[in-house]
C-alpha atoms as an extended CHARMM CRD file, in Angstrom:
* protein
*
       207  EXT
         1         1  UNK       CA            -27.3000000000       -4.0330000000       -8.7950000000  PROA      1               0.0000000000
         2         2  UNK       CA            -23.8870000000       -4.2640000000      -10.2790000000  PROA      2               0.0000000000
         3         3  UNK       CA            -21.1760000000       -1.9890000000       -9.1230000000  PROA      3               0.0000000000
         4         4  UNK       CA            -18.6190000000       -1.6130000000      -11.4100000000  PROA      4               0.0000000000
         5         5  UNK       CA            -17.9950000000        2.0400000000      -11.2470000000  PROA      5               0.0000000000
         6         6  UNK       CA            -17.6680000000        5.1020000000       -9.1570000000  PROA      6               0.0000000000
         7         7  UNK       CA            -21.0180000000        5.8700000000       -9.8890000000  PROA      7               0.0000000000
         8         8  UNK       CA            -22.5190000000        2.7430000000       -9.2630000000  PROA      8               0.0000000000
         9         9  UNK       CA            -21.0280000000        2.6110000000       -5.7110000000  PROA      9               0.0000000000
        10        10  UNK       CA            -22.4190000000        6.0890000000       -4.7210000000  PROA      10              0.0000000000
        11        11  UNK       CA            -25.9500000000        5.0230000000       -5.7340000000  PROA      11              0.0000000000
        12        12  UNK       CA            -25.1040000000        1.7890000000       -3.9610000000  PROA      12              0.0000000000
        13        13  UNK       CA            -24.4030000000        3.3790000000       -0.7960000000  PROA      13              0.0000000000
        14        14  UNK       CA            -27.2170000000        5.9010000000       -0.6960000000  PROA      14              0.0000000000
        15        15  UNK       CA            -29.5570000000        2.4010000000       -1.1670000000  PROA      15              0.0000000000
        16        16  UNK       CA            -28.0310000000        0.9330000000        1.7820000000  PROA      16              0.0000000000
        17        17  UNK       CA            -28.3880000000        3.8780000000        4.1140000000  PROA      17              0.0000000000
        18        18  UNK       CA            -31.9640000000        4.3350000000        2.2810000000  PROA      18              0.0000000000
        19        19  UNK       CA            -30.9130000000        8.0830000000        2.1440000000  PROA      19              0.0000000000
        20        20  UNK       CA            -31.1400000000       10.5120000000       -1.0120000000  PROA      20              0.0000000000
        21        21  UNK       CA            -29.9400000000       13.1470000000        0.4460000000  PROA      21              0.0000000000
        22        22  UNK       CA            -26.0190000000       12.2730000000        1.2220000000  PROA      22              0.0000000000
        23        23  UNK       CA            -24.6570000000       12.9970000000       -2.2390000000  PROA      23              0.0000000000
        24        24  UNK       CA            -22.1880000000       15.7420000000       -1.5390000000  PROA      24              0.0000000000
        25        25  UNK       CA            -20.9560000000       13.5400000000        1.5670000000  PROA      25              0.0000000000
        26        26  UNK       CA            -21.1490000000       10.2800000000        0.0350000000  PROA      26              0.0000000000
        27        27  UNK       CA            -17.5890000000       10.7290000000       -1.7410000000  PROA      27              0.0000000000
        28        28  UNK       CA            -15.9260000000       11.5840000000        1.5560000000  PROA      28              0.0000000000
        29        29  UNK       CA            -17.0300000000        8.2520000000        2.7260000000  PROA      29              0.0000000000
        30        30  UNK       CA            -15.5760000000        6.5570000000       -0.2280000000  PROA      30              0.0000000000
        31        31  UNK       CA            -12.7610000000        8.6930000000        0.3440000000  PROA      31              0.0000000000
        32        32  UNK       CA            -12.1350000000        7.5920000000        4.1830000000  PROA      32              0.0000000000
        33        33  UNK       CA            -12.6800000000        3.7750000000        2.9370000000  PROA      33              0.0000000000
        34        34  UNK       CA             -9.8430000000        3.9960000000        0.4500000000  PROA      34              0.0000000000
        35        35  UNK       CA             -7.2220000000        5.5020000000        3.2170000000  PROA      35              0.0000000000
        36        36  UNK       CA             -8.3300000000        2.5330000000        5.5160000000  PROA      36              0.0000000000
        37        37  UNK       CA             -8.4070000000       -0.1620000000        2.4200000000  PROA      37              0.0000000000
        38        38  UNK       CA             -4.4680000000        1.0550000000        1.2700000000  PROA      38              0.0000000000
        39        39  UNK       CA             -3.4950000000        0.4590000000        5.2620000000  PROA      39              0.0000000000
        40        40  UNK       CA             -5.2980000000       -2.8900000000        5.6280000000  PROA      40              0.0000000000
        41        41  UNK       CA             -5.0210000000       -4.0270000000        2.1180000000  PROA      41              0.0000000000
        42        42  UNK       CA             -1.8660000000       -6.1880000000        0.8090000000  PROA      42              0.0000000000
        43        43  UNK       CA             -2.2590000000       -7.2740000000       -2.9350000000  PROA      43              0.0000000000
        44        44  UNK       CA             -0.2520000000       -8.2780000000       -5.8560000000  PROA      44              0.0000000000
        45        45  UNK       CA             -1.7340000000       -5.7680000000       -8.3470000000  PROA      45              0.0000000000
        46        46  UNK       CA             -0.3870000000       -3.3850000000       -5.4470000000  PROA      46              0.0000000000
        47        47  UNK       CA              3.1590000000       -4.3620000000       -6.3210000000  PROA      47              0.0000000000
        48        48  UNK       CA              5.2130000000       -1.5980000000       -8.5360000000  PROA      48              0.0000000000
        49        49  UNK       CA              8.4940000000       -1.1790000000       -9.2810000000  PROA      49              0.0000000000
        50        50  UNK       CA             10.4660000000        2.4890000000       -9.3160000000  PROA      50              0.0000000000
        51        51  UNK       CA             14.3840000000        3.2680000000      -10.0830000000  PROA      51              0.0000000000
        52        52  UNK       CA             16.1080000000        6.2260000000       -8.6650000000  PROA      52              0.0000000000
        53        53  UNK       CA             19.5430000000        7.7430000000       -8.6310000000  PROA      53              0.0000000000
        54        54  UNK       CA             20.8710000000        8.4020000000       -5.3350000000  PROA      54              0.0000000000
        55        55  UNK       CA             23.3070000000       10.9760000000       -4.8870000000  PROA      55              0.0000000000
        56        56  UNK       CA             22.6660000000       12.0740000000       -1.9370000000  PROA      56              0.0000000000
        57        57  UNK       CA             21.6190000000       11.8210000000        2.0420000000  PROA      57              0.0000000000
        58        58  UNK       CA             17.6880000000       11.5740000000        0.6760000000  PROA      58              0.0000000000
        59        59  UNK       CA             15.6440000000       11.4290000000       -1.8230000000  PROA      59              0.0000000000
        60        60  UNK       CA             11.7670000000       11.2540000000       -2.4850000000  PROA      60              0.0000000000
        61        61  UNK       CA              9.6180000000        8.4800000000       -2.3130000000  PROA      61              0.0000000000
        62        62  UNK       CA              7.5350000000        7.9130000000       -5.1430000000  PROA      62              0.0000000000
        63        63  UNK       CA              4.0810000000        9.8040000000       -4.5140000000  PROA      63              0.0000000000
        64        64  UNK       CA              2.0890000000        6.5350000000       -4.4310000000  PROA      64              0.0000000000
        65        65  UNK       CA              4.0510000000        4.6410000000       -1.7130000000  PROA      65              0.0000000000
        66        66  UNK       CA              2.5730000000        2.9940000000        0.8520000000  PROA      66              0.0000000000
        67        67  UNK       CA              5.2320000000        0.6540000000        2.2560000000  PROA      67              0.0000000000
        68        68  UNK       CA              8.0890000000       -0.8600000000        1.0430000000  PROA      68              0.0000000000
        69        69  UNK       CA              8.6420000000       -4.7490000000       -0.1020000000  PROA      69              0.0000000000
        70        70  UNK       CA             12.3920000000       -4.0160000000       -1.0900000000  PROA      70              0.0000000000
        71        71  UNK       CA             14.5490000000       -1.4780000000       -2.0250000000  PROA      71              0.0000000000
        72        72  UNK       CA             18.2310000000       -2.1720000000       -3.3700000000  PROA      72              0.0000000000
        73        73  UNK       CA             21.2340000000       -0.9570000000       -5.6560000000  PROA      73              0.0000000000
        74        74  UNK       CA             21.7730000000       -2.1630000000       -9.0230000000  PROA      74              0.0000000000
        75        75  UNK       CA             25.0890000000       -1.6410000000      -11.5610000000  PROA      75              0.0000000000
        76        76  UNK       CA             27.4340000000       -3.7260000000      -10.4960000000  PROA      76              0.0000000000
        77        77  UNK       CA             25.1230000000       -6.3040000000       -8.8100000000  PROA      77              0.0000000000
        78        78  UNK       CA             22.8790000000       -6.4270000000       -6.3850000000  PROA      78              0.0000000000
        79        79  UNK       CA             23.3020000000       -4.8620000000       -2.7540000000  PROA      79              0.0000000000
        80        80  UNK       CA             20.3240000000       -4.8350000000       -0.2820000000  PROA      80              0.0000000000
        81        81  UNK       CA             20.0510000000       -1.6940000000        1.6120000000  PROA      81              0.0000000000
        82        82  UNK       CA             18.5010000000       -2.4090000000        5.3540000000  PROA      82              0.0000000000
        83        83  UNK       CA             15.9370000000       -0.8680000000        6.7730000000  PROA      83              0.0000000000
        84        84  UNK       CA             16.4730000000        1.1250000000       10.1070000000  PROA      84              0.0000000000
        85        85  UNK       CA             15.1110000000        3.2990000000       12.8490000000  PROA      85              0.0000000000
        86        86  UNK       CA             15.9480000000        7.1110000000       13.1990000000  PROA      86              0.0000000000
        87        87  UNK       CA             18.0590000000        6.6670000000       16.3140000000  PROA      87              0.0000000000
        88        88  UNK       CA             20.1160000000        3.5100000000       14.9490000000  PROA      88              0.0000000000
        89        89  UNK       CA             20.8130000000        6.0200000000       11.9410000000  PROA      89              0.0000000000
        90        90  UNK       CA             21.4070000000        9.0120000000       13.8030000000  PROA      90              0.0000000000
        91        91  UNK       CA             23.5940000000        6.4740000000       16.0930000000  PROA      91              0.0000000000
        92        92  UNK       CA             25.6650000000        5.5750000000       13.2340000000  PROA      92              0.0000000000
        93        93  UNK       CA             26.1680000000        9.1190000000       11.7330000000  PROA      93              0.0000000000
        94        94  UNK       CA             27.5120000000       10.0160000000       14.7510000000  PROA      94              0.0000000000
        95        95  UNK       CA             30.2680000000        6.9770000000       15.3950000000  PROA      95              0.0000000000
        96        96  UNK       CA             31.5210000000        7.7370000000       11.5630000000  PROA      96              0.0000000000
        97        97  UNK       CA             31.6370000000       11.6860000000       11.7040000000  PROA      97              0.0000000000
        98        98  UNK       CA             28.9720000000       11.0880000000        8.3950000000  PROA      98              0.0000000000
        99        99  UNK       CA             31.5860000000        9.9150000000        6.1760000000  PROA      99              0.0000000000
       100       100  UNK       CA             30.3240000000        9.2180000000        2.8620000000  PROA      100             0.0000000000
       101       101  UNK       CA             30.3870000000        5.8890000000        1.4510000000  PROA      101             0.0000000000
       102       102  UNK       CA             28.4490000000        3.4110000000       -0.9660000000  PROA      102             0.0000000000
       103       103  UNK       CA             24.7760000000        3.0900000000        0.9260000000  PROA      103             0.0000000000
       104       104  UNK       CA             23.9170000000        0.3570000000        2.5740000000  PROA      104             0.0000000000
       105       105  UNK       CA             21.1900000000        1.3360000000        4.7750000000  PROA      105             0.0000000000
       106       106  UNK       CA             17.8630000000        3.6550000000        4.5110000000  PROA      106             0.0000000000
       107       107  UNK       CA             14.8710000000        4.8420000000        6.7860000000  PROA      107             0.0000000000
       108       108  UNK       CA             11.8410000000        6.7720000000        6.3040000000  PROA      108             0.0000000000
       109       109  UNK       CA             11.9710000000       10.5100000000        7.0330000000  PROA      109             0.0000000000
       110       110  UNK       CA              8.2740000000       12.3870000000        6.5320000000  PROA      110             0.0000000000
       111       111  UNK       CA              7.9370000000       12.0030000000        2.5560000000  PROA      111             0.0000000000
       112       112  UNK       CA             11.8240000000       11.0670000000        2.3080000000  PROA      112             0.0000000000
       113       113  UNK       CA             14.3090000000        7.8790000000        2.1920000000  PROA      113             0.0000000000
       114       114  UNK       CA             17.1880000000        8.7790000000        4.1480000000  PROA      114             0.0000000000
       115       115  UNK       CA             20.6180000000        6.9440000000        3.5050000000  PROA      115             0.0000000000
       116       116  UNK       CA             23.6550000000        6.1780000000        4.8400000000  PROA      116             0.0000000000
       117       117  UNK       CA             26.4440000000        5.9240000000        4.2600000000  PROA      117             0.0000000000
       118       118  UNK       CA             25.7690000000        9.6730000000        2.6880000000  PROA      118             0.0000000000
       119       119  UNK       CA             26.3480000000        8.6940000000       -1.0300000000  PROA      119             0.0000000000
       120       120  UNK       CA             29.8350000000        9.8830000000       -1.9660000000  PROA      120             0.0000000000
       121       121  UNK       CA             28.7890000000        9.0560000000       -6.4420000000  PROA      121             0.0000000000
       122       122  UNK       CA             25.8410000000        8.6630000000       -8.1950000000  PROA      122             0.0000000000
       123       123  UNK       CA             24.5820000000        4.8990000000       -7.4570000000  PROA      123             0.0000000000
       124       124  UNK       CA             21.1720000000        3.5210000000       -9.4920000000  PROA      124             0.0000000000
       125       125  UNK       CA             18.3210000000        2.1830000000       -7.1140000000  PROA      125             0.0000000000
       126       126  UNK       CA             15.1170000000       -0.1290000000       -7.6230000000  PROA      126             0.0000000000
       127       127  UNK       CA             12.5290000000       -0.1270000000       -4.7930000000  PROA      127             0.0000000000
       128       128  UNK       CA              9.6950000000       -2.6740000000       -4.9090000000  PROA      128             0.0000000000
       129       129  UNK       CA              7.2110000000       -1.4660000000       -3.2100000000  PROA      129             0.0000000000
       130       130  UNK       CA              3.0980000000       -1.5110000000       -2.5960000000  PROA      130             0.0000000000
       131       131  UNK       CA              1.5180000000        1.5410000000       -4.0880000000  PROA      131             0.0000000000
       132       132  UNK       CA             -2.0040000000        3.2640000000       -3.7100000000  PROA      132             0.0000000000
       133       133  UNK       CA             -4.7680000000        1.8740000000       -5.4680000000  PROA      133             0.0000000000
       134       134  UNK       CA             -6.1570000000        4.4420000000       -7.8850000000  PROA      134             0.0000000000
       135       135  UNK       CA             -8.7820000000        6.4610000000       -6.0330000000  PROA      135             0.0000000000
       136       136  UNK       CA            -12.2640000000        6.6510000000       -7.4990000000  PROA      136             0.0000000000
       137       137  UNK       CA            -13.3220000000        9.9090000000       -8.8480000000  PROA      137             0.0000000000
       138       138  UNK       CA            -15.4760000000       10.6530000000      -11.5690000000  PROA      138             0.0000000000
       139       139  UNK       CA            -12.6990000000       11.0010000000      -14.3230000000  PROA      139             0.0000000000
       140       140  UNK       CA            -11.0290000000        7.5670000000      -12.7550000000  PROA      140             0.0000000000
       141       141  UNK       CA            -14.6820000000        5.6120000000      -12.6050000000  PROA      141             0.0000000000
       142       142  UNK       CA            -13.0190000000        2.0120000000      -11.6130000000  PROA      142             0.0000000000
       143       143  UNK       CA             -9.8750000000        0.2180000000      -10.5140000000  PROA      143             0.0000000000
       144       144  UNK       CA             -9.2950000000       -3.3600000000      -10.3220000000  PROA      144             0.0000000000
       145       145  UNK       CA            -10.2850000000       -3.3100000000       -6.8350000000  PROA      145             0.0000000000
       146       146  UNK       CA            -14.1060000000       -2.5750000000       -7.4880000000  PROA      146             0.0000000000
       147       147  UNK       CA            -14.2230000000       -4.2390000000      -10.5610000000  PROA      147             0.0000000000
       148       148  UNK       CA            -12.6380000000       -7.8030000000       -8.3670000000  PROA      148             0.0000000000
       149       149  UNK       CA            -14.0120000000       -6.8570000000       -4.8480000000  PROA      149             0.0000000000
       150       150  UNK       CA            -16.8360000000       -4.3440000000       -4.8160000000  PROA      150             0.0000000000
       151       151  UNK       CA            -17.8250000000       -5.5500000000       -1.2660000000  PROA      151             0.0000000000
       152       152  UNK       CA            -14.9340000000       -3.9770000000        0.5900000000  PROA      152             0.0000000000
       153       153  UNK       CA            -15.4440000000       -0.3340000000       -1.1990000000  PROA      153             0.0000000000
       154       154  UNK       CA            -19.0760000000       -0.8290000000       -0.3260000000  PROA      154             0.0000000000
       155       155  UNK       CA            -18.6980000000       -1.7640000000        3.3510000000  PROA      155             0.0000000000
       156       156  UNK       CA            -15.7810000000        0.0480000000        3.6830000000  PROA      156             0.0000000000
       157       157  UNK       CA            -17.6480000000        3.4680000000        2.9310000000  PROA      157             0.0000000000
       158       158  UNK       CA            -20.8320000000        2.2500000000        4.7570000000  PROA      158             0.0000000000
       159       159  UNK       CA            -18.5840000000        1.9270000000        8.1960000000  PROA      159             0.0000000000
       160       160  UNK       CA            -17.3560000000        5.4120000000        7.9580000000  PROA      160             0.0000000000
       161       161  UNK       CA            -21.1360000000        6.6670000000        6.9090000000  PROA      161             0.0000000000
       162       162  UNK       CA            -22.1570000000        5.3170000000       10.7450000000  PROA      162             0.0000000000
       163       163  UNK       CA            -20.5810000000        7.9570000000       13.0580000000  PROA      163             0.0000000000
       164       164  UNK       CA            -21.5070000000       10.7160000000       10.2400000000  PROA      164             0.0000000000
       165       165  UNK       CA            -25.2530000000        9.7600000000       10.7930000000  PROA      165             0.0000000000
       166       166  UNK       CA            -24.9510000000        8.9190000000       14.5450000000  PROA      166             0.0000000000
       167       167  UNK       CA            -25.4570000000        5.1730000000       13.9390000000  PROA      167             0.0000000000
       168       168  UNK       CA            -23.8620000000        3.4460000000       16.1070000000  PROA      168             0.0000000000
       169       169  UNK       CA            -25.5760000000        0.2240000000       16.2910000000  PROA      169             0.0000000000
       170       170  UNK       CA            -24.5420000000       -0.7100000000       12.9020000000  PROA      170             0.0000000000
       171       171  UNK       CA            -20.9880000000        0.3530000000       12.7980000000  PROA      171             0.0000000000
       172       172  UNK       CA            -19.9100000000       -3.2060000000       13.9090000000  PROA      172             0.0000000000
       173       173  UNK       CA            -22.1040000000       -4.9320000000       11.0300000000  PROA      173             0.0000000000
       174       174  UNK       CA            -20.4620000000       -2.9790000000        8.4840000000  PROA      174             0.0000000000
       175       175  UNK       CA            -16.5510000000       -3.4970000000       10.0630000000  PROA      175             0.0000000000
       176       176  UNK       CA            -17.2820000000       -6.6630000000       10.5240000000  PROA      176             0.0000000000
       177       177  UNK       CA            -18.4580000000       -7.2740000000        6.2800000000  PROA      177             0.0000000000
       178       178  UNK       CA            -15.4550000000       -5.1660000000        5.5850000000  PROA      178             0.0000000000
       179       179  UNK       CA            -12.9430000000       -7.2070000000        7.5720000000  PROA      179             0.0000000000
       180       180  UNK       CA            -14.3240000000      -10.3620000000        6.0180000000  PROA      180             0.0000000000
       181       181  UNK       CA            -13.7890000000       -8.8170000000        2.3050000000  PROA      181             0.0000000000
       182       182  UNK       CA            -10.7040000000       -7.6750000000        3.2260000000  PROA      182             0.0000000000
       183       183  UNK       CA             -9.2320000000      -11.0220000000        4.4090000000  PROA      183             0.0000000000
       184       184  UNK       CA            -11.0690000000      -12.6220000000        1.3900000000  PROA      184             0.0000000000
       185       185  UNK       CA             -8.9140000000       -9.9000000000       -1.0870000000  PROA      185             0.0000000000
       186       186  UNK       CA             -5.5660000000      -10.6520000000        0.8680000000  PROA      186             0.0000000000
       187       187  UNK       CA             -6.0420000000      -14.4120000000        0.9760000000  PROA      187             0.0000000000
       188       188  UNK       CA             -6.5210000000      -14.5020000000       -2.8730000000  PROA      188             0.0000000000
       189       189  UNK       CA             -3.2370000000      -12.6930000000       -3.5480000000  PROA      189             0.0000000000
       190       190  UNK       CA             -1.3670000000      -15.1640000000       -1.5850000000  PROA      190             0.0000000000
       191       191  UNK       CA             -3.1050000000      -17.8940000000       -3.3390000000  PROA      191             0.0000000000
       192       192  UNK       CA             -1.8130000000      -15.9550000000       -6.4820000000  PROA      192             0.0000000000
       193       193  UNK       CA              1.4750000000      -15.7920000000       -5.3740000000  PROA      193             0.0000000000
       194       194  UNK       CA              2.0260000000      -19.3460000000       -4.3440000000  PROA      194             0.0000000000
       195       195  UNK       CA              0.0270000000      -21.1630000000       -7.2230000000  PROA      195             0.0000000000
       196       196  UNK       CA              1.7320000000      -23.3100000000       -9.6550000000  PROA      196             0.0000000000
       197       197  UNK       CA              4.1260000000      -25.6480000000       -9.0600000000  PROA      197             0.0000000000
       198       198  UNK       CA              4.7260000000      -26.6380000000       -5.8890000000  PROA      198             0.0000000000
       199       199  UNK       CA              7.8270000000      -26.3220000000       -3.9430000000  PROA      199             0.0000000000
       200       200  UNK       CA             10.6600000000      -29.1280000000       -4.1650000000  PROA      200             0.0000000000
       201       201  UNK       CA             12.2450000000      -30.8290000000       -1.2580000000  PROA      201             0.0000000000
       202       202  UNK       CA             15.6060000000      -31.8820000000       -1.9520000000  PROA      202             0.0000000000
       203       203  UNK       CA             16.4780000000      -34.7490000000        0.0220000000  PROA      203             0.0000000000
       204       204  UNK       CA             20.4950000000      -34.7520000000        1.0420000000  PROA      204             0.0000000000
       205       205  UNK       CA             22.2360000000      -37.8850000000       -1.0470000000  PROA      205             0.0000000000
       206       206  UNK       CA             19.7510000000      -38.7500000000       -3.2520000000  PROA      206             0.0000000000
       207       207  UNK       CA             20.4070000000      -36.1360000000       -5.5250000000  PROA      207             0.0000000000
């Protein structure tokens, strides 16, 4: 059988287990697989792009955001802002009394980017960054991830179906499938990414 959609992977999974009577938990299981597939997945159709306007010590991070690629200010070129740790911030805060500035570094705070310097104007911001992938429901039946790689929804939800029906035995079987679908969904994006032409080496004084 096919599995194409969100309703195609429920009946697959209720096959597997040879159970018909797991609908109203079967979801949850898809549900658990997607958390673990955004942490262990790393994809190009992942990659999306978001501006902001900073214009002050934080700001939201898009709703979708799962971890950050790059994040910098735009206008009048291009300055990286650095990632760092909420004691090297807190560290540096304290050294400048918090005097505001253009921003040149950020860190994560709960559902927050945190900056400093404190912006002392209003400065534009892109962050490239990996976001969810669409969760199945049934008004949202498919996402390019089942329609490319059904294997890792199926296995995915199949691990996390083992401790709900005390079996055990097979929760390695089904990690282990997973794992392998995973790698094989992460190793094609890097293929993606470096395709093409191949990369030049420039020999020094010939040219």
């Amino acid at each position: 059988m096919a599995i194409t959609t969100y309703s195609e992977l429920k009946t697959s999974i209720a096959d597997f287990l040879n159970r018909d009577d797991l609908t109203t938990v079967v979801p949850t299981f898809i549900s658990l697989a997607e958390a673990q597939i955004n942490r262990d997945v790393r994809h190009w159709k992942m990659e999306n792009r978001a501006t902001a306007t900073i214009d002050s010590q934080y700001t939201t991070r898009p709703s979708d955001w799962v971890e950050t690629i790059r994040f910098h200010l735009t206008g009048s070129g291009t300055r990286s802002l650095d990632l760092l740790g909420a004691q090297t911030m807190a560290d540096k805060r304290q050294g400048s009394e918090d005097i505001g500035g253009i921003p040149k570094y950020y860190r994560h705070s709960e559902s927050q980017f945190e900056f400093y310097p404190t912006p002392n104007a209003s400065f534009t911001a892109e962050l490239l960054y990996y976001q969810k992938i669409p969760a199945l429901s049934d008004s949202n039946t498919s996402n390019w991830l089942l329609e490319e790689f059904p294997d890792v929804y199926l296995y995915g939800s199949l691990t996390h179906s083992a401790p709900y029906l005390s079996e055990d035995e097979r929760i390695a079987v089904w990690a282990q499938l997973y794992s392998a679908g995973v790698a094989r969904v992460n190793q094609s994006s890097d293929d993606s990414v470096y395709s093409g032409s191949g990369l030049t080496m420039k020999i020094r004084g010939l040219g």
